[in-house]
VEXPAGU-17620 format. One record per atom (N, C-alpha, C): residue in three letters; atom name; x, y, z. Coordinates in pm, 1 decimal, decimal comma. Layout:
% VEXPAGU-17620
REC   code   site          x          y          z
REC    ala     CA          X          Y          Z
...
END
This chain:
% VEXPAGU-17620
REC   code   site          x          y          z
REC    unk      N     -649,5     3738,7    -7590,2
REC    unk     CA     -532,5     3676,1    -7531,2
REC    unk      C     -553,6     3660,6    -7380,7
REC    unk      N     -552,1     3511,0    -7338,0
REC    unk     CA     -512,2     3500,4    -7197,5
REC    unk      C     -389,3     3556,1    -7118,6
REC    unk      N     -401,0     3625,3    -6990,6
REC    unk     CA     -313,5     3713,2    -6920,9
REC    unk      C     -249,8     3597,0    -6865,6
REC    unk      N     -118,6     3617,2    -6844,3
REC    unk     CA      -40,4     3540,8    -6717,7
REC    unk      C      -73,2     3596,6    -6602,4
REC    unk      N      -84,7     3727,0    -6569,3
REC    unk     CA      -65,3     3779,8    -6393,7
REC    unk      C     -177,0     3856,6    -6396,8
REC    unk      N     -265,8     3885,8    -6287,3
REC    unk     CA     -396,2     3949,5    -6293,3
REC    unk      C     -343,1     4021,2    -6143,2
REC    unk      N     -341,1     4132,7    -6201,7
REC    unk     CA     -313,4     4223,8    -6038,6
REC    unk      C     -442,6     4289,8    -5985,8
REC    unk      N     -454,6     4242,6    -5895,8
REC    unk     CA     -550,4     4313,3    -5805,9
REC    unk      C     -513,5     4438,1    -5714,6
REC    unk      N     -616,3     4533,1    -5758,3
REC    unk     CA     -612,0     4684,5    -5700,6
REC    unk      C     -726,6     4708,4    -5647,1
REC    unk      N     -738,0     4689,6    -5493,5
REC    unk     CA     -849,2     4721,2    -5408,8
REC    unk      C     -847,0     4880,1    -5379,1
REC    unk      N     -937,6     4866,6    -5382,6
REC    unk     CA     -933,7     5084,0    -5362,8
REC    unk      C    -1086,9     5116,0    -5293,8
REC    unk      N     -989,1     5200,7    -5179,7
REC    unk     CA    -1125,9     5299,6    -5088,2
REC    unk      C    -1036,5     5427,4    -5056,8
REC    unk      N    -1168,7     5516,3    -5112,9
REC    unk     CA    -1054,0     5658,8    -5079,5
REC    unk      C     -927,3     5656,2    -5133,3
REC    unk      N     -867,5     5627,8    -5186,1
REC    unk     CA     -793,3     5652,8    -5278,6
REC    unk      C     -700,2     5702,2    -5372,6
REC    unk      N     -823,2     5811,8    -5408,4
REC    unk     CA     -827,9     5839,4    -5558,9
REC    unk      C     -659,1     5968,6    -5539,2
REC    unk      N     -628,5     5950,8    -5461,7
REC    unk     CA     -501,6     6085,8    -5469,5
REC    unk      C     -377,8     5955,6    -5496,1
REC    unk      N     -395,3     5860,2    -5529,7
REC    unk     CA     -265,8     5718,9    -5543,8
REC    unk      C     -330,7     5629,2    -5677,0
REC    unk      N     -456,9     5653,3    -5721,7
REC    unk     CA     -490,6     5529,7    -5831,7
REC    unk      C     -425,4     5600,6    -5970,0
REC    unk      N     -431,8     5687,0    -6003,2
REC    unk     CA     -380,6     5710,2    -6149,6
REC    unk      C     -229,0     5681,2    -6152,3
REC    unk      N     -147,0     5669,6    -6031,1
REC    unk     CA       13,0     5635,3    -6040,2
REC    unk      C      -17,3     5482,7    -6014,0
REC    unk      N      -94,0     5463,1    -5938,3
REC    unk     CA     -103,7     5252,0    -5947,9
REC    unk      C     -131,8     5215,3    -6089,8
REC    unk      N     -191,9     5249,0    -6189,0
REC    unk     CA     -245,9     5244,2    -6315,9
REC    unk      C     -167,7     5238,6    -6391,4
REC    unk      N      -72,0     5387,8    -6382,8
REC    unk     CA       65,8     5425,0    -6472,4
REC    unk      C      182,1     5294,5    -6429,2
REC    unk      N      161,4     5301,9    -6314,7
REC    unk     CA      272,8     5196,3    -6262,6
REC    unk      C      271,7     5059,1    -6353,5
REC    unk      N      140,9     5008,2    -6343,4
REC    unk     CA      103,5     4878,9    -6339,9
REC    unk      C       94,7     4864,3    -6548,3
REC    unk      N       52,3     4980,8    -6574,1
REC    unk     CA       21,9     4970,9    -6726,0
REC    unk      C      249,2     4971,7    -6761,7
REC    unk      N      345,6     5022,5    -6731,8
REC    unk     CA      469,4     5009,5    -6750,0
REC    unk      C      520,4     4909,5    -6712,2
REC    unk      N      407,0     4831,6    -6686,7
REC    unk     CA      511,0     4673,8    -6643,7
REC    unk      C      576,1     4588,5    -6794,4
REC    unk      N      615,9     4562,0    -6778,2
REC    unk     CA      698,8     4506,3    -6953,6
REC    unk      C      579,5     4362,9    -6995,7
REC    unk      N      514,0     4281,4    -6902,9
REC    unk     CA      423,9     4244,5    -6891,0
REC    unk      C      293,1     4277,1    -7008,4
REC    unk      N      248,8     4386,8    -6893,6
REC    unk     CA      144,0     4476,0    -6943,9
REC    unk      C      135,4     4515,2    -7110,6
REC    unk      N      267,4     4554,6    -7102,5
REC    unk     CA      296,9     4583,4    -7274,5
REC    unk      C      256,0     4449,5    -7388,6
REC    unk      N      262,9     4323,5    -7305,9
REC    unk     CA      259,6     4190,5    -7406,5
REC    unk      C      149,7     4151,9    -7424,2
REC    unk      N       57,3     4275,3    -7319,1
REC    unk     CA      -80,7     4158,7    -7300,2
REC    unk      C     -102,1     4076,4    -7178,1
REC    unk      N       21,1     4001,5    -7117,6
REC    unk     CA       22,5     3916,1    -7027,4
REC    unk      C      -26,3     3982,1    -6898,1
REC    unk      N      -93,7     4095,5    -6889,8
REC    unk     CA     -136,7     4136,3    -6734,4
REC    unk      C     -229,8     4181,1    -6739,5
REC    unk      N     -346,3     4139,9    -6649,9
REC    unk     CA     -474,1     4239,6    -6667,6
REC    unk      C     -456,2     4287,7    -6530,3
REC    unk      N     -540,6     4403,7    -6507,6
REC    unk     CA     -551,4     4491,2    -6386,4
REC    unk      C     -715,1     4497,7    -6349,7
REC    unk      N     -718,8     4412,1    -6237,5
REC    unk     CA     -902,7     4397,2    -6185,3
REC    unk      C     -894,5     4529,1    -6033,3
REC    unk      N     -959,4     4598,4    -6096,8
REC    unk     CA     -973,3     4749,2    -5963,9
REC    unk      C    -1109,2     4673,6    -5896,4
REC    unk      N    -1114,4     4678,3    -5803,4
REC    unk     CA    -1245,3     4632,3    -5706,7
REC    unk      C    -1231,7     4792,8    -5594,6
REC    unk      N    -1350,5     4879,5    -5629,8
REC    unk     CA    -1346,0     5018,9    -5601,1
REC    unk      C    -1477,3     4933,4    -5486,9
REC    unk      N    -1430,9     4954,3    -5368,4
REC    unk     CA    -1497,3     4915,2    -5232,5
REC    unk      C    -1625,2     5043,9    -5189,8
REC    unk      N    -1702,0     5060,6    -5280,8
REC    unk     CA    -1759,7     5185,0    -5291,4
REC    unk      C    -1725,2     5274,3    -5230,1
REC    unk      N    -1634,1     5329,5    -5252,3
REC    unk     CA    -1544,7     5455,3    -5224,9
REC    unk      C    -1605,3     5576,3    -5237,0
REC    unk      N    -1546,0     5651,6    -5123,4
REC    unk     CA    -1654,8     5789,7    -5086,7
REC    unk      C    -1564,6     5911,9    -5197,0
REC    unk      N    -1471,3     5816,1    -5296,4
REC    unk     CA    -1412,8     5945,8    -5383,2
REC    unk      C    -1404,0     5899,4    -5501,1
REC    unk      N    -1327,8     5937,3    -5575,0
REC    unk     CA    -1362,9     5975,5    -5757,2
REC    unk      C    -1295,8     5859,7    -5840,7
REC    unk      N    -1234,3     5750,9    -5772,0
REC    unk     CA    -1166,2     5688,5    -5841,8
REC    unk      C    -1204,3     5620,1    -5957,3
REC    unk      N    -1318,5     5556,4    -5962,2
REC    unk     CA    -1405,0     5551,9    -6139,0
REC    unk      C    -1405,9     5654,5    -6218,8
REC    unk      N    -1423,4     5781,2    -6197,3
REC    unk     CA    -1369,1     5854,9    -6316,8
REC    unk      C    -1213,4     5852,8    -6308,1
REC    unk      N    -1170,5     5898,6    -6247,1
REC    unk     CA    -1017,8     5894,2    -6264,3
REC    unk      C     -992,6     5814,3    -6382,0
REC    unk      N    -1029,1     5660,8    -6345,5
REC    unk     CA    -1007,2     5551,0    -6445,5
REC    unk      C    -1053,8     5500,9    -6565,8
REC    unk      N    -1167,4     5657,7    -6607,1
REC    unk     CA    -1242,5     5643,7    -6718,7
REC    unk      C    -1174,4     5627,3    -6807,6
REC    unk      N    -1074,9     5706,2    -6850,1
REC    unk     CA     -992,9     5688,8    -6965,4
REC    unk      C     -929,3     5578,1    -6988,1
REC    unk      N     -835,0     5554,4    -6905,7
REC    unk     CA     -762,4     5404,9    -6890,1
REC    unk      C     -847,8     5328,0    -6940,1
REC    unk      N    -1006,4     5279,3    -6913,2
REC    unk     CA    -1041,3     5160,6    -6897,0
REC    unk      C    -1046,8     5181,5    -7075,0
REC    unk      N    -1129,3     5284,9    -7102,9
REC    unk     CA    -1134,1     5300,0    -7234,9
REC    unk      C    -1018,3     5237,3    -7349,3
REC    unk      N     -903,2     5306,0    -7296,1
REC    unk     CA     -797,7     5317,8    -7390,2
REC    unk      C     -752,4     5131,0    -7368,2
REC    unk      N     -749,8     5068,4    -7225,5
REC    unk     CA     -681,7     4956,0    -7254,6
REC    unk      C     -797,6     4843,4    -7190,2
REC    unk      N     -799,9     4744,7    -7284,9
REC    unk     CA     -914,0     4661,3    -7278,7
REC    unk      C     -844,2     4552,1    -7145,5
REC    unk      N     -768,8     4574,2    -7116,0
REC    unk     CA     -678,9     4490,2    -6981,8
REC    unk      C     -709,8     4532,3    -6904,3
REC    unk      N     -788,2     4656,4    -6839,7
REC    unk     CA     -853,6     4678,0    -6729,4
REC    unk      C    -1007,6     4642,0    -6689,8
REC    unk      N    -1019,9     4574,4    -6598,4
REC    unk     CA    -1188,0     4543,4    -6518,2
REC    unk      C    -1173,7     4634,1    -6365,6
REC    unk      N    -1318,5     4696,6    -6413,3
REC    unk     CA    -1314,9     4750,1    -6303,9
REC    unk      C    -1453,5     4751,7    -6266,8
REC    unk      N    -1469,2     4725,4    -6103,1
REC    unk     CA    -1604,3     4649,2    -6028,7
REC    unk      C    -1588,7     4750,4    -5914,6
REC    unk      N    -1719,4     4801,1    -5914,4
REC    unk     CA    -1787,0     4938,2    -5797,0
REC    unk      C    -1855,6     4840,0    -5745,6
REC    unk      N    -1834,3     4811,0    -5594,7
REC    unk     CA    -1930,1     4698,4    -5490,8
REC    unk      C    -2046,3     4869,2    -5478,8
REC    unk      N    -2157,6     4785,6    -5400,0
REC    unk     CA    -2270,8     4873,4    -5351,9
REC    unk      C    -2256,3     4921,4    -5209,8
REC    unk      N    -2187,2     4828,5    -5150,2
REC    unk     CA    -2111,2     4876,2    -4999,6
REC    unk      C    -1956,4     4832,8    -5011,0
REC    unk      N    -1910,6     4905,7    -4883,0
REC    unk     CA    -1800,6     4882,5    -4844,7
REC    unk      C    -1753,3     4736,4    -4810,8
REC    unk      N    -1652,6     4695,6    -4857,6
REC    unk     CA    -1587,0     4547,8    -4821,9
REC    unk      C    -1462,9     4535,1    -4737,7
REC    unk      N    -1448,6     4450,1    -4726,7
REC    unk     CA    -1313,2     4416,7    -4637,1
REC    unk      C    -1198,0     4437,6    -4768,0
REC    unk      N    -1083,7     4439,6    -4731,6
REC    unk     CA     -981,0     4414,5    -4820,0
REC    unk      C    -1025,6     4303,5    -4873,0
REC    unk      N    -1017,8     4197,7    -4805,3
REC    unk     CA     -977,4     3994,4    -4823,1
REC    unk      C    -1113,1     4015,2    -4901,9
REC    unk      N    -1202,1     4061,3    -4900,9
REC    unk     CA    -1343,3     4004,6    -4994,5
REC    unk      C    -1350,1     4077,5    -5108,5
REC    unk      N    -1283,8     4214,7    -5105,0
REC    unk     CA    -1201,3     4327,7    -5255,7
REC    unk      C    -1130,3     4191,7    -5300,0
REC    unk      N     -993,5     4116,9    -5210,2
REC    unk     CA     -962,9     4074,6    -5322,1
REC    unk      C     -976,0     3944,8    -5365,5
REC    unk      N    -1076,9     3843,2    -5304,6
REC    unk     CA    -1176,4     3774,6    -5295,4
REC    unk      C    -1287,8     3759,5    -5440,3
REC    unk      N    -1320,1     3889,1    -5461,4
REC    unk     CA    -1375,1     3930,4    -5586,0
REC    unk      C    -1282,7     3944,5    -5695,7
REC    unk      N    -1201,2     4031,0    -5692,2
REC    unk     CA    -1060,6     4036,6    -5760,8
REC    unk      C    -1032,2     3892,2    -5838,0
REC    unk      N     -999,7     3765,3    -5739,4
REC    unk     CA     -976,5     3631,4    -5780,8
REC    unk      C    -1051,0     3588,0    -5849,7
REC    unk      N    -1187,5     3578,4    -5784,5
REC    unk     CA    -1290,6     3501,9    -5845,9
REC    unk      C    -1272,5     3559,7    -6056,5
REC    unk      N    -1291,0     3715,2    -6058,7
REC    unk     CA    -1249,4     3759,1    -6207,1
REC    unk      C    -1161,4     3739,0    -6296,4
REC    unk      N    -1070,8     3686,7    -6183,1
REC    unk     CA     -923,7     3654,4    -6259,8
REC    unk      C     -898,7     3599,8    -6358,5
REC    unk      N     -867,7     3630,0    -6470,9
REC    unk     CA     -809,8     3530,5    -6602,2
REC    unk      C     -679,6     3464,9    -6563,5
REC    unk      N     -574,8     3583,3    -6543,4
REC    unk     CA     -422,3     3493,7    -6503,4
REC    unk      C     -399,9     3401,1    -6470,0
REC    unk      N     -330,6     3310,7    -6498,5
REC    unk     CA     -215,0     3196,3    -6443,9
REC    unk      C     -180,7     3217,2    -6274,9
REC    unk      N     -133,3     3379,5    -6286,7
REC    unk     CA      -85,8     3408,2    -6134,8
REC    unk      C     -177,7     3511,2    -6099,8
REC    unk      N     -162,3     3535,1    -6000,0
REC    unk     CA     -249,4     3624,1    -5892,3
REC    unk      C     -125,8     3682,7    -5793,4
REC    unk      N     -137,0     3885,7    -5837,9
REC    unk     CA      -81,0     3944,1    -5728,2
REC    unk      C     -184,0     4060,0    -5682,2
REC    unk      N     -140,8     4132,1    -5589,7
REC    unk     CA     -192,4     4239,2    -5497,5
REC    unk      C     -131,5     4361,2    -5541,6
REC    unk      N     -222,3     4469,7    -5564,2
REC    unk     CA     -136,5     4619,0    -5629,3
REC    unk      C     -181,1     4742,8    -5557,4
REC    unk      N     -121,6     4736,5    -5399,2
REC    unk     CA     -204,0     4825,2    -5316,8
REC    unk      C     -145,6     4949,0    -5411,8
REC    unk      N     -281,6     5061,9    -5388,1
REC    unk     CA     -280,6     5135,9    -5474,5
REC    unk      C     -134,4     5276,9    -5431,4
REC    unk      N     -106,6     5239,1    -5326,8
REC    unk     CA       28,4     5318,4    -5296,6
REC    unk      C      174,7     5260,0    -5278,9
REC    unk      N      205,0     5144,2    -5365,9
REC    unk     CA      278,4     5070,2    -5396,4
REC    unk      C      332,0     5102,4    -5535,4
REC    unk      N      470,0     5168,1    -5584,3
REC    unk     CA      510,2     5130,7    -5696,8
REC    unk      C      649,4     5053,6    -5713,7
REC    unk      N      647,9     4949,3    -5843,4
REC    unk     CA      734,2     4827,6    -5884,3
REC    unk      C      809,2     4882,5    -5982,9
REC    unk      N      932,6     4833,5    -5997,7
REC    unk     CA     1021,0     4830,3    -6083,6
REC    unk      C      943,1     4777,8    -6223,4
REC    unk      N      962,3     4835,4    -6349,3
REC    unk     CA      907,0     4823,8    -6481,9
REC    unk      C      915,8     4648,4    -6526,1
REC    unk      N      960,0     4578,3    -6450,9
REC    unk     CA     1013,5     4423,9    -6476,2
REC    unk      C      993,9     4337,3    -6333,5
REC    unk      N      913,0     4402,0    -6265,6
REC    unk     CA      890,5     4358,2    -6153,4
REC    unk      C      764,9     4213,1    -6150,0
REC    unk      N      698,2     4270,7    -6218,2
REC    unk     CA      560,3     4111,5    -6246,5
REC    unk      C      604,4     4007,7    -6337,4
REC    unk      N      678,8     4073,5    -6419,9
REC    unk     CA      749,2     3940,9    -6497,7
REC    unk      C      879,7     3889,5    -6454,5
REC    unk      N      958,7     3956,9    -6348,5
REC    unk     CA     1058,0     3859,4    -6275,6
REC    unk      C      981,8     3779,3    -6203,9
REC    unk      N      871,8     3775,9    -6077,1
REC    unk     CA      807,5     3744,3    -6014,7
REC    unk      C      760,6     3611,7    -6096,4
REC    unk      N      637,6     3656,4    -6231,2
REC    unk     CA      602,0     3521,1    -6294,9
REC    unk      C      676,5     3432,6    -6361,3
REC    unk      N      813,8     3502,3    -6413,5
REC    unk     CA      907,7     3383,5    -6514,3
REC    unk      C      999,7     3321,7    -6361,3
REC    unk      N      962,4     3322,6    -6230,1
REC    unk     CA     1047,9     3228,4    -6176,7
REC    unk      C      964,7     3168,7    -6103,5
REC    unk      N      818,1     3173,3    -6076,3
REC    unk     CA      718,6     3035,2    -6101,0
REC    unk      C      708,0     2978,0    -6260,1
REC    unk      N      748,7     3023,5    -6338,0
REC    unk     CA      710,6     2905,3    -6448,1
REC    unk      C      805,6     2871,9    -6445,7
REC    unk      N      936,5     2898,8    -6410,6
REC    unk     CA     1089,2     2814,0    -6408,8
REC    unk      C     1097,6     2721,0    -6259,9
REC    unk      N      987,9     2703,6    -6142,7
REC    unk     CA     1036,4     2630,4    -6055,9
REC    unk      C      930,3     2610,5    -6010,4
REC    unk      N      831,0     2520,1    -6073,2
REC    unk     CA      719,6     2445,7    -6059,0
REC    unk      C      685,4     2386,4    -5952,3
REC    unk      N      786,8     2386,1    -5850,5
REC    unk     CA      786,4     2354,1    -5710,6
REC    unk      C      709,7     2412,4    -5626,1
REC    unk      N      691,5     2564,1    -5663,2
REC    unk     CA      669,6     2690,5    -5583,4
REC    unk      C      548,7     2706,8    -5666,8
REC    unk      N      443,7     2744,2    -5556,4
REC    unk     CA      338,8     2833,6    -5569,4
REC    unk      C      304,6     2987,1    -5566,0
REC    unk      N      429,0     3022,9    -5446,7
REC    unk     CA      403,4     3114,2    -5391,3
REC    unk      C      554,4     3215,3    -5409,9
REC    unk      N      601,0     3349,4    -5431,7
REC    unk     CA      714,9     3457,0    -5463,1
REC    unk      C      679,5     3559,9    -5396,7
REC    unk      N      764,5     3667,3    -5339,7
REC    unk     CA      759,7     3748,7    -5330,7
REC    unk      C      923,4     3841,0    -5327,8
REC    unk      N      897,4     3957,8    -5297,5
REC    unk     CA     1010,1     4050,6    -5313,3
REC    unk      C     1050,4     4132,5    -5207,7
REC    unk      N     1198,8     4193,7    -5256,8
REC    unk     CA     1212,8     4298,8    -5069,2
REC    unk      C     1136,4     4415,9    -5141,4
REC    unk      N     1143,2     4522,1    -5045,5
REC    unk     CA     1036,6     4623,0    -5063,4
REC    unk      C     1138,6     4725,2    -5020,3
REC    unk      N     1130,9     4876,6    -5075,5
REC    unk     CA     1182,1     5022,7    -5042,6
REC    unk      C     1083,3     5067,6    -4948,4
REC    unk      N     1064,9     5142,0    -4859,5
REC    unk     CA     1010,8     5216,2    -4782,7
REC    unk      C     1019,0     5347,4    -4793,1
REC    unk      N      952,8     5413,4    -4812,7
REC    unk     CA      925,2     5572,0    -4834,4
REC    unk      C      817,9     5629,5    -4753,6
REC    unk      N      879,0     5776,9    -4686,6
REC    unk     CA      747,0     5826,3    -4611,8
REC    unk      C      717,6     5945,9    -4729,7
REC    unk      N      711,3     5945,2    -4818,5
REC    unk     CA      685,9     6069,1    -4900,3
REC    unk      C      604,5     6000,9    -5025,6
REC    unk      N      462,6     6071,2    -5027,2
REC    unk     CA      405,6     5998,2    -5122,1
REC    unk      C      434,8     6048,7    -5249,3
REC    unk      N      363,5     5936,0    -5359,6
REC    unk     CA      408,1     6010,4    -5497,7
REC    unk      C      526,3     5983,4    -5573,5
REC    unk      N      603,0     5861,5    -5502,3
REC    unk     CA      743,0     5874,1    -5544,2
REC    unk      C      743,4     5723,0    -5636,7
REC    unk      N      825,4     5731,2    -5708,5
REC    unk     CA      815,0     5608,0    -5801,0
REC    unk      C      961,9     5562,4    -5714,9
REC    unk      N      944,4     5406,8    -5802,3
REC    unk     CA     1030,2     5304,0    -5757,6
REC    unk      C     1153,6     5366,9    -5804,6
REC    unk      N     1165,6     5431,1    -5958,8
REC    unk     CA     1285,1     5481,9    -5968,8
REC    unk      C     1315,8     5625,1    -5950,7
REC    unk      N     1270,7     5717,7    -5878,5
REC    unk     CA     1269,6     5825,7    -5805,3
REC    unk      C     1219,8     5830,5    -5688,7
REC    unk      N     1311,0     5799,1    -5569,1
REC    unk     CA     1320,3     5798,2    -5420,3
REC    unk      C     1376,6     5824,5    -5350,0
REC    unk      N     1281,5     5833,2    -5200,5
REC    unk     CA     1379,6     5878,3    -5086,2
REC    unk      C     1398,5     5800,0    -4982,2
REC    unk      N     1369,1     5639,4    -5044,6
REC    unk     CA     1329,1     5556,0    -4907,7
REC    unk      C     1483,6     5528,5    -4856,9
REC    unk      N     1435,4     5507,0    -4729,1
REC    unk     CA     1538,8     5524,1    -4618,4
REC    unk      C     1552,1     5365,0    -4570,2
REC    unk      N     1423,4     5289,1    -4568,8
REC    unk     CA     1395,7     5205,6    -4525,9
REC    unk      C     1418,6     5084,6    -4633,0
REC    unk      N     1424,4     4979,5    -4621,9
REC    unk     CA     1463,5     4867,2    -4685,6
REC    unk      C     1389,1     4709,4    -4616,9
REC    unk      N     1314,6     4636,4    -4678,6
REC    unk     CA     1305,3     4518,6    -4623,1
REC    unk      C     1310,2     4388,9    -4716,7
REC    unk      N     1452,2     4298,7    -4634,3
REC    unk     CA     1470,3     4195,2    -4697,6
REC    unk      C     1413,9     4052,2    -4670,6
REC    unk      N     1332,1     4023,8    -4705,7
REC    unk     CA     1264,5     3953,6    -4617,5
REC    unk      C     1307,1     3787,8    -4626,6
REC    unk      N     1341,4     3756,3    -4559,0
REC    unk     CA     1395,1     3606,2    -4536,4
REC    unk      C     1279,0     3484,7    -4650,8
REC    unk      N     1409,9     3400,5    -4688,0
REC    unk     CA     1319,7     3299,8    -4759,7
REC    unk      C     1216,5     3249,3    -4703,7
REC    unk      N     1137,3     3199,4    -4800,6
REC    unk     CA     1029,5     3112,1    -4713,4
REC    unk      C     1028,9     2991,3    -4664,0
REC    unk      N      945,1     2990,0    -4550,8
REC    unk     CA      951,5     2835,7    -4488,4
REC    unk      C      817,3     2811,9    -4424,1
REC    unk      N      831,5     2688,1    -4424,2
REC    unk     CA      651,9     2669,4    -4374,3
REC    unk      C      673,2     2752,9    -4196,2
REC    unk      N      746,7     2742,1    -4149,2
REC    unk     CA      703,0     2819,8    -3997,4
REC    unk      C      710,0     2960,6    -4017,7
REC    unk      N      793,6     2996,6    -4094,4
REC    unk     CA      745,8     3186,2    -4135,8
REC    unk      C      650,8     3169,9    -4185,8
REC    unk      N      561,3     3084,9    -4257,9
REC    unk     CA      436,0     3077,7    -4315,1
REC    unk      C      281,5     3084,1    -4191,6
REC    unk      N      363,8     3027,0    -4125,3
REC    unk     CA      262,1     2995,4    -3997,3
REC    unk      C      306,4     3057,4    -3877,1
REC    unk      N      382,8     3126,1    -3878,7
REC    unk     CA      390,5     3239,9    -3763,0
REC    unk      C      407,6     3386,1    -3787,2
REC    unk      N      483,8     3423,7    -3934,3
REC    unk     CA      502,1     3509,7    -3917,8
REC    unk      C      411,2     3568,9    -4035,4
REC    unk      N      396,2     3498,7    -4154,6
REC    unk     CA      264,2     3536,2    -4269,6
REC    unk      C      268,6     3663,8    -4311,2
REC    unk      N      390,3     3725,1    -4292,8
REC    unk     CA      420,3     3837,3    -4391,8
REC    unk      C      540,2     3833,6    -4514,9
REC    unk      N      512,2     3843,9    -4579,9
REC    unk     CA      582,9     3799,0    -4739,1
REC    unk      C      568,9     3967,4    -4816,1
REC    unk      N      568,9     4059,0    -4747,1
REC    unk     CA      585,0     4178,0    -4776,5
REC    unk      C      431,8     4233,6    -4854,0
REC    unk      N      497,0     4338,3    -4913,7
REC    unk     CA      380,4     4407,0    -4989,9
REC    unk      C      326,2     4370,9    -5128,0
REC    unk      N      409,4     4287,1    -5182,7
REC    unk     CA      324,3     4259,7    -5329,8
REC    unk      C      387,5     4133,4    -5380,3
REC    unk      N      292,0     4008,4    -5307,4
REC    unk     CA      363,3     3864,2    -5343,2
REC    unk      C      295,2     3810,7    -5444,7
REC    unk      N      315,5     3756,9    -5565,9
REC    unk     CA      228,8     3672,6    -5652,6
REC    unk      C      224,1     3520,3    -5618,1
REC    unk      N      114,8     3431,8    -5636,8
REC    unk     CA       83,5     3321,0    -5621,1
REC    unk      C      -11,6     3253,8    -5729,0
REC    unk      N        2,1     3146,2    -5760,8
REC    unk     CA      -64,9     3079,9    -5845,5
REC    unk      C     -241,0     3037,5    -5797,5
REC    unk      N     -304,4     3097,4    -5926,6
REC    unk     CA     -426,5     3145,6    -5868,9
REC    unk      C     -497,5     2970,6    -5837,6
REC    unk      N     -419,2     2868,0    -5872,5
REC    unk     CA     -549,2     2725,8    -5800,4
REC    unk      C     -480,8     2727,7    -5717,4
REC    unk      N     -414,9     2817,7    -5624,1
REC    unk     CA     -389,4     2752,2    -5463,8
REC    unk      C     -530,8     2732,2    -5404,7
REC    unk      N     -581,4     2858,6    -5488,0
REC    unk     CA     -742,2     2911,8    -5397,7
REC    unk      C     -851,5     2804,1    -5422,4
REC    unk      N     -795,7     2693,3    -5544,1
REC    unk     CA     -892,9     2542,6    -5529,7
REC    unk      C     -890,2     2481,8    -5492,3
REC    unk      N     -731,8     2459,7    -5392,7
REC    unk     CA     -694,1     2383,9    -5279,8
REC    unk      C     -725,3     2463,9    -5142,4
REC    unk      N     -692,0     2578,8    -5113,1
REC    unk     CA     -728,3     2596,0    -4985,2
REC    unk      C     -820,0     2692,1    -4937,3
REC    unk      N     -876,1     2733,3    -5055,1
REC    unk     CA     -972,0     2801,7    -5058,5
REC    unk      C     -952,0     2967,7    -5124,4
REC    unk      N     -972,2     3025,8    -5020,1
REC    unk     CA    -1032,2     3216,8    -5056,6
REC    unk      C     -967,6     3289,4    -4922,9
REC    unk      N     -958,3     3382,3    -4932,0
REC    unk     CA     -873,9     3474,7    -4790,1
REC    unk      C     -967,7     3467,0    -4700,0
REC    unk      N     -991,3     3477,9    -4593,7
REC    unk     CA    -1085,7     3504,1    -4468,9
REC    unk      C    -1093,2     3623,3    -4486,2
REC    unk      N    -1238,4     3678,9    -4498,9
REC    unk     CA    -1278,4     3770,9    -4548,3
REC    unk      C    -1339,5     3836,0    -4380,4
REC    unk      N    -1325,2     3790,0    -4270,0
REC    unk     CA    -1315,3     3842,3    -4183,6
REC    unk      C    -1140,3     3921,8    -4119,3
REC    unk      N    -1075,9     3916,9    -4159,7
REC    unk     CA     -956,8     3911,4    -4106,5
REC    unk      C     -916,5     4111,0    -4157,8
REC    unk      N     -840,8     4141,7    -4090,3
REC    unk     CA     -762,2     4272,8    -4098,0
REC    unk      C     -650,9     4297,0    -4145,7
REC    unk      N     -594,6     4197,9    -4144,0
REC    unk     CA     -422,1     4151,9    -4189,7
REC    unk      C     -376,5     3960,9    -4171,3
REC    unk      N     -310,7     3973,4    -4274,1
REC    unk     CA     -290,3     3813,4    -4273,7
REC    unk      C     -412,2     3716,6    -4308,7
REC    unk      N     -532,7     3758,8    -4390,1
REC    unk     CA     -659,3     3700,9    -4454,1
REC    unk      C     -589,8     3540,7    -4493,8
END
């Protein structure tokens, strides 16, 4: 079965946040249908996160997971990530990020309902305490982030922490700048 959403999970050092990105990402209602694969691009990481994920990969055939030989940038983790991609859509699953259980499939059923749009994203909780799930928290913090518009696109280029986009944008405008630190 072809996936709708292919989340990308770049990981260096890590390994104390990948088995809750995993748990997270495997409870997506999504995940349960089939419709999500999970591509880990482990940036040859100086810690354990391939075993960690031994089991997982075993148990669910929806996980790919790619050990580079050196260290990469984020944008070329998820650069690689794309290029693997089966999905329809393309999101980002930093590995200390957790989503509401219906979070990838609100995201993808309102690009397939408004064909207009390429590009979604969501507000975000803020938490300084790691370990905490989306539905057990202490975040204090909140960000709502204003609709989009092409000049927040071009000035301000933050769309929060975990936006999905339709993966042929990247045949129109290419691949992230794999030089870049933020905003690739």
């Amino acid at each position: 079965m072809i996936p709708k959403v292919s989340a990308i999970v770049s990981t260096y050092n890590s390994a104390s946040h990948i088995k809750s990105c995993i748990e997270d990402l495997i409870a997506q209602t999504l995940f349960k249908r089939n419709e999500l694969e999970i591509i880990v691009i482990d940036s040859n990481s100086q810690e354990n996160e391939g075993e960690i994920l031994r089991d997982f990969i075993r148990i669910y055939p929806m996980i790919k997971y790619v050990r580079t030989i050196q260290r990469e940038t984020l944008y070329r983790a998820w650069n690689r990530g794309i290029e693997l991609a089966s999905g329809r859509y393309i999101t980002n699953a930093n590995t200390d990020d957790r989503h509401h259980h219906e979070a990838l499939e609100i995201l993808s059923s309102y690009l397939d309902d408004n064909p207009e749009f390429a590009f979604v994203y969501a507000d975000a909780m803020i938490t300084d305490t790691e370990h905490e799930s989306y539905y057990n928290n202490t975040a204090v913090t909140a960000y709502f982030f204003p609709e989009a518009s092409y000049r927040q696109a071009i000035t301000r280029q933050f769309f929060g922490p975990h936006p999905m986009w339709l993966k042929t944008v990247h045949d129109t405008i290419g691949y992230f700048n794999e030089e870049m630190l933020v905003a690739g």
